[in-house]
C-alpha positions in Angstrom: 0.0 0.0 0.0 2.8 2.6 1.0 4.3 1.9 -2.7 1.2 2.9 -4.6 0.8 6.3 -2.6 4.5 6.7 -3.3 4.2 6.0 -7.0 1.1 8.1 -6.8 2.8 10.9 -5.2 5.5 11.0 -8.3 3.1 11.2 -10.9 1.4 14.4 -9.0 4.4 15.9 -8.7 5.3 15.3 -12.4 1.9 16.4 -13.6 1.1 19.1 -11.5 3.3 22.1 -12.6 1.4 25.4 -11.7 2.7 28.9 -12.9 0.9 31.7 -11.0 -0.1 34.3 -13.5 -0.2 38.0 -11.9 -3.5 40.3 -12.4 -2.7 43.2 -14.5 -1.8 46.0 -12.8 -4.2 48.8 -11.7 -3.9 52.4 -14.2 -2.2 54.6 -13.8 -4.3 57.7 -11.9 -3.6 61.4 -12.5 -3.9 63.9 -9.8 -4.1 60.6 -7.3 -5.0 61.0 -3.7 -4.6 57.6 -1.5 -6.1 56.4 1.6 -4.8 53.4 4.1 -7.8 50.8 4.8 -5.7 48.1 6.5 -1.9 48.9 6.5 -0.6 45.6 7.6 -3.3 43.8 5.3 -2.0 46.0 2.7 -5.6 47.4 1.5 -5.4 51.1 -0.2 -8.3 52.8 -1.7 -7.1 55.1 -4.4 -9.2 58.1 -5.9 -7.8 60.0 -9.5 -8.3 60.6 -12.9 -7.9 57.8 -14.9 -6.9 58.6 -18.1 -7.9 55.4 -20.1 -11.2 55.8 -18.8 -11.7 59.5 -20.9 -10.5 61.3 -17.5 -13.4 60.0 -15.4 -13.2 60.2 -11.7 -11.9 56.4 -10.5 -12.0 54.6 -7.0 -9.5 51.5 -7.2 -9.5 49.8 -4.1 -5.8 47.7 -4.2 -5.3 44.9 -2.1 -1.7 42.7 -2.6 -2.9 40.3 -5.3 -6.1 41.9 -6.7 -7.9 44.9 -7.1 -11.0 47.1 -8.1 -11.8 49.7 -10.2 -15.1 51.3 -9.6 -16.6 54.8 -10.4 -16.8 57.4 -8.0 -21.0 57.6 -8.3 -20.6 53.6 -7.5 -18.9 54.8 -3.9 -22.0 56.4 -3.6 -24.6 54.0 -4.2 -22.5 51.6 -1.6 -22.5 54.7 1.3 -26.4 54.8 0.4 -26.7 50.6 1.2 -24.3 50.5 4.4 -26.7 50.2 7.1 -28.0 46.8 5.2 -24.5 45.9 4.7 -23.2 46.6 8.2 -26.1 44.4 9.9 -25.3 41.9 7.8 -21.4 42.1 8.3 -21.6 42.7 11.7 -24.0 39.8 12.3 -23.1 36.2 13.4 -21.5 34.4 10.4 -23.5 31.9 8.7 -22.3 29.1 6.3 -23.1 29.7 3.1 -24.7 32.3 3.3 -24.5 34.8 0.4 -26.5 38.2 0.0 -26.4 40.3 -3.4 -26.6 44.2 -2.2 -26.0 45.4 -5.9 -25.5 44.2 -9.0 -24.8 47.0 -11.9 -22.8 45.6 -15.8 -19.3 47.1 -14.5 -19.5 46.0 -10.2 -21.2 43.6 -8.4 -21.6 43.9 -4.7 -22.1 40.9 -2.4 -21.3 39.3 1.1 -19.6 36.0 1.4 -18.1 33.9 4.9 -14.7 33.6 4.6 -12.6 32.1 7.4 -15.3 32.6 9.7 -16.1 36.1 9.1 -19.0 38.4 7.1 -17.0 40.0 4.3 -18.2 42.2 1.9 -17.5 41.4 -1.8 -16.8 43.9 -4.4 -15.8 41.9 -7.8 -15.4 43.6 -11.3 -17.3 42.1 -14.1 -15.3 43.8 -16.7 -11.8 42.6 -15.8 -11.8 38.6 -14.6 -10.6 37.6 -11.6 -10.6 41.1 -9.7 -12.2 41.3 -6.5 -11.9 42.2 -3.3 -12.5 41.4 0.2 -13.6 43.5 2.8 -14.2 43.0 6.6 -16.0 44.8 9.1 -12.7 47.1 10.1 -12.4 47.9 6.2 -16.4 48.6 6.1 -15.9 51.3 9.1 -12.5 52.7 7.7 -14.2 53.5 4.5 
């Protein structure tokens, strides 16, 4: 028995090559002002011109693998849903458990559980694969 889940354990190794592919970085933003979220989770939230998006008003919110761009009217609409979002965040975590708050063709905006806590989920439908997680201290910050 001990052979087989050696032999076994070769063949993963052999097959199982994974390259990690890093998101495209976040624009470039003209006259840029930054805010800290969580320093030693590394979250920022950036607000600028972006210049690929004809000089509109951008909210990229930059955590160390992935990030968000949103548009500034979007900040908005998530400061006019907060008290839903807060008693959900700030209630007792559920498993699987998942609420959509707001759902628009650029941004969708839901909560999830991860590692035992309410986080709130911002994900791009534009770009794949961003998305970011906040948690109540994030929420408060912002």
């Amino acid at each position: 028995m001990a052979g087989s889940i050696r032999n076994m354990e070769e063949i993963y190794k052999k097959k199982k090559n994974f390259t990690y592919v890093p998101p495209t970085p976040p624009a470039e933003l003209i006259d840029c002002s930054n805010f800290i979220l969580d320093f030693t989770g590394r979250k920022f939230l950036n607000v600028g011109l972006d210049s690929e998006d004809k000089f509109n008003i951008i909210v990229q919110i930059i955590t160390p693998s992935l990030y968000v761009n949103m548009p500034s009217d979007f900040l908005r609409r998530i400061f006019s849903l907060m008290g839903n979002i807060l008693s959900f965040v700030l209630d007792v975590p559920q498993k699987y458990n998942r609420n959509l708050f707001l759902e628009t063709e650029i941004i969708s905006l839901s909560s999830m559980v991860y590692q035992g806590e309410n986080m709130l989920v911002i994900e791009s439908k534009t770009v794949n694969g961003c998305r970011v997680l906040l948690n109540r201290t994030d929420l408060i910050k912002l």
